[in-house]
N, C-alpha and C positions, 0 to 999 in steps of 0.2 A: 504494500500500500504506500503509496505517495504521501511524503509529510510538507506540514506546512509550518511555517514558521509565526506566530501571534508577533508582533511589532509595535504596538501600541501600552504603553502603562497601564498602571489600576484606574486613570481615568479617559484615556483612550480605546479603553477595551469594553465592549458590553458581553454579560455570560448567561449561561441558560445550565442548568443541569439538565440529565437525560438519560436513560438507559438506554444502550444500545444492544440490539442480539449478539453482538460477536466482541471478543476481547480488543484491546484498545492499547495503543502508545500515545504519550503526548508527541502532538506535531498529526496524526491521523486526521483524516480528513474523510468527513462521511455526510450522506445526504438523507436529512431524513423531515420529512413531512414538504419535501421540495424546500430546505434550505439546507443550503451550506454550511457544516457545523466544522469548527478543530478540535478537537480533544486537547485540552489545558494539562488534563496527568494520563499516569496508566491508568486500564480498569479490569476488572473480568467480566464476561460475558455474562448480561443481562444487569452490571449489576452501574448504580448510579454514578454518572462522572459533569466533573464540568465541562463546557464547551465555549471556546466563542463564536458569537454569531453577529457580532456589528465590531469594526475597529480595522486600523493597517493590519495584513498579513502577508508575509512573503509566500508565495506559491512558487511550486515547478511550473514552467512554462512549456510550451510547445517550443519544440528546437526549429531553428531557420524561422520563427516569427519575431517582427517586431512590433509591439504594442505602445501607442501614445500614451500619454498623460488623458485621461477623458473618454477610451474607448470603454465600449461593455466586454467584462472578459464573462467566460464559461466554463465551468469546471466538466470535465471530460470523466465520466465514473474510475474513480483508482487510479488517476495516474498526472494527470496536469491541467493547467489551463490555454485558453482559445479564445477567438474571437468568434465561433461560431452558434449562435443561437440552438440550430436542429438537432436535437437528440439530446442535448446537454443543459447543464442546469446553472442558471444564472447566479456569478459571484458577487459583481460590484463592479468599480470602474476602476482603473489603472490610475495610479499617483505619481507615478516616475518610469520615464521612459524606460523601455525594455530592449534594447536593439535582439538583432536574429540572433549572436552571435548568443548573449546572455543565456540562462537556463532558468532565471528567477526573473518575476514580477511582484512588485508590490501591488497588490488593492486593496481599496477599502470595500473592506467585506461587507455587506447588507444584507438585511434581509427580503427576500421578494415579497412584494406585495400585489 
């Protein structure tokens, strides 16, 4: 599973608890009720963890993309983000340039509405 990295402090960060069915590292990244959650610590399967779900996060990117300051990225199930809407589930918007060459993107994480 692809980790993500949380980037924002205790006041740039907003959190949710959550159980999730499968065991957990922090830095994981998982989709559940159509939003993009991190995992803050480890967990075991089924059982309650924190998550963030609004604040800067560094994601894996798509290799050979480069992503603005302002586009929509998408989170791609298990493994990175994109600029493609179809199939994949909306993270937030890019905060600092990503050129192609990069492997990380920062966004701010949101949640969809």
């Amino acid at each position: 599973m692809a980790k993500a990295i949380p980037r924002g402090g205790v006041h740039q960060s907003r959190t949710l608890k959550y159980a999730h069915a499968g065991a957990l590292t922090a830095g994981d990244v998982i989709v559940a009720n159509g939003q993009v959650l991190v995992a803050v610590g480890d967990s075991a399967a089924g059982a309650v963890n924190t998550f963030v779900f609004r604040g800067p996060v560094e994601f894996p990117k798509q290799s050979a993309l480069a992503i603005a300051p302002g586009e929509v990225c998408y989170w791609v199930a298990d493994t990175h983000v994109n600029k493609t809407a179809s199939a994949n589930t909306k993270v937030g918007i890019c905060t600092e340039a990503a050129a192609a060459a990069d492997t990380v993107v920062l966004v701010e994480l949101g949640e969809n509405k």
